[in-house]
N, C-alpha and C positions, 0 to 999 in steps of 0.2 A: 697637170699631168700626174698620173699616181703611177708606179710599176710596181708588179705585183712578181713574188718570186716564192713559189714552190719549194719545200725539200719531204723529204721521210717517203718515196716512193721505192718499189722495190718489189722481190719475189717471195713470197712467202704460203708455206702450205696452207690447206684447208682447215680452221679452228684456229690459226693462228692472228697477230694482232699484229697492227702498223699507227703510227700516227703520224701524220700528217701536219706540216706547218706553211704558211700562207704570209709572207712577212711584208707590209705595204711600205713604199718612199715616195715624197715627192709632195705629202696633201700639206696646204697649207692652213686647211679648214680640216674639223674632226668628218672623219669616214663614218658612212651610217651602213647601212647592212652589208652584212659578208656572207657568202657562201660557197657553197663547194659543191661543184655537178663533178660528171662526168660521162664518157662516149666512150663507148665500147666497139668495136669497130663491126661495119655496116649498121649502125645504130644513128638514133640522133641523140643530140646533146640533152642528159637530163638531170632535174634538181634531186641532189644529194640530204645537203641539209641548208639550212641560212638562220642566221642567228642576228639579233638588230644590235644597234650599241648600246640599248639598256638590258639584254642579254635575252629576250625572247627568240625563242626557238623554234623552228621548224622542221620535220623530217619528209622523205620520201615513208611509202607504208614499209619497202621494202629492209628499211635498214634501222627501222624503229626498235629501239632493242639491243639493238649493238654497237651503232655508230654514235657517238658523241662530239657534237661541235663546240667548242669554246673561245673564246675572244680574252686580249688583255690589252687594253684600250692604251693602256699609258706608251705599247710595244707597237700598235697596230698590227697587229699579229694574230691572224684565225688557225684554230688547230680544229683537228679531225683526226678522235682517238677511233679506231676500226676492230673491234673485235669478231671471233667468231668468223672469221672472213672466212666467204665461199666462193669457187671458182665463178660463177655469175657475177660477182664483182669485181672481177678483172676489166679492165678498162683506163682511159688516160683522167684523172685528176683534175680540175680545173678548178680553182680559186676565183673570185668575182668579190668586188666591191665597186659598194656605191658612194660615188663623190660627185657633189654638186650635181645631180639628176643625170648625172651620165654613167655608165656601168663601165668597170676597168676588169680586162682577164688577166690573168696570169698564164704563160706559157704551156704548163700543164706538165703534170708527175706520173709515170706510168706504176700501177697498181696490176701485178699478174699471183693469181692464186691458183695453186696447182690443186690438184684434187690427189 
């Protein structure tokens, strides 16, 4: 079992910046991809960014540019630096890894950006 726990959420205006931490316990084998969606509400849940353990990246088109994921393996630890935030980005956080072919969430951080 891994648990996966969230911080850095919060209210913040339009242009402004948040970062995000993702801190994993519990693996007894190294974690392989981490990522970070999020659900906006009457939305479905969707991919943010995912980054693998050799540090390959991924983004949505929408946050290309601004949002930055990064990992510290020795921490098990994923962040998500957020700039430039725009009200469209408001929405609940989720953290996800993958251990042993199973996907683990994290609770979720709310992200509200005012315009």
């Amino acid at each position: 079992q891994v648990q996966l726990v969230e911080s850095g959420g919060g209210l913040v205006q339009a242009g402004g910046s948040l970062r995000l931490s993702c801190a994993a316990s519990g693996s007894t084998f190294p974690i392989n991809a981490m990522g970070w969606y999020r659900q906006a509400p009457g939305k479905q849940r969707e991919l943010v960014a995912t980054i693998s353990r050799g540090g390959n990246t991924n983004y949505a088109d929408s946050v290309k540019g601004r949002f930055t994921i990064s990992r510290d393996n020795a921490k098990n630890t994923v962040y998500l630096q957020m700039n430039n935030l725009k009200p469209e980005d408001t929405a609940v956080y989720y953290c996800k890894a993958d251990y042993l072919l199973s996907p683990y969430w994290g609770q979720g951080t709310q992200v509200t950006v005012s315009s």
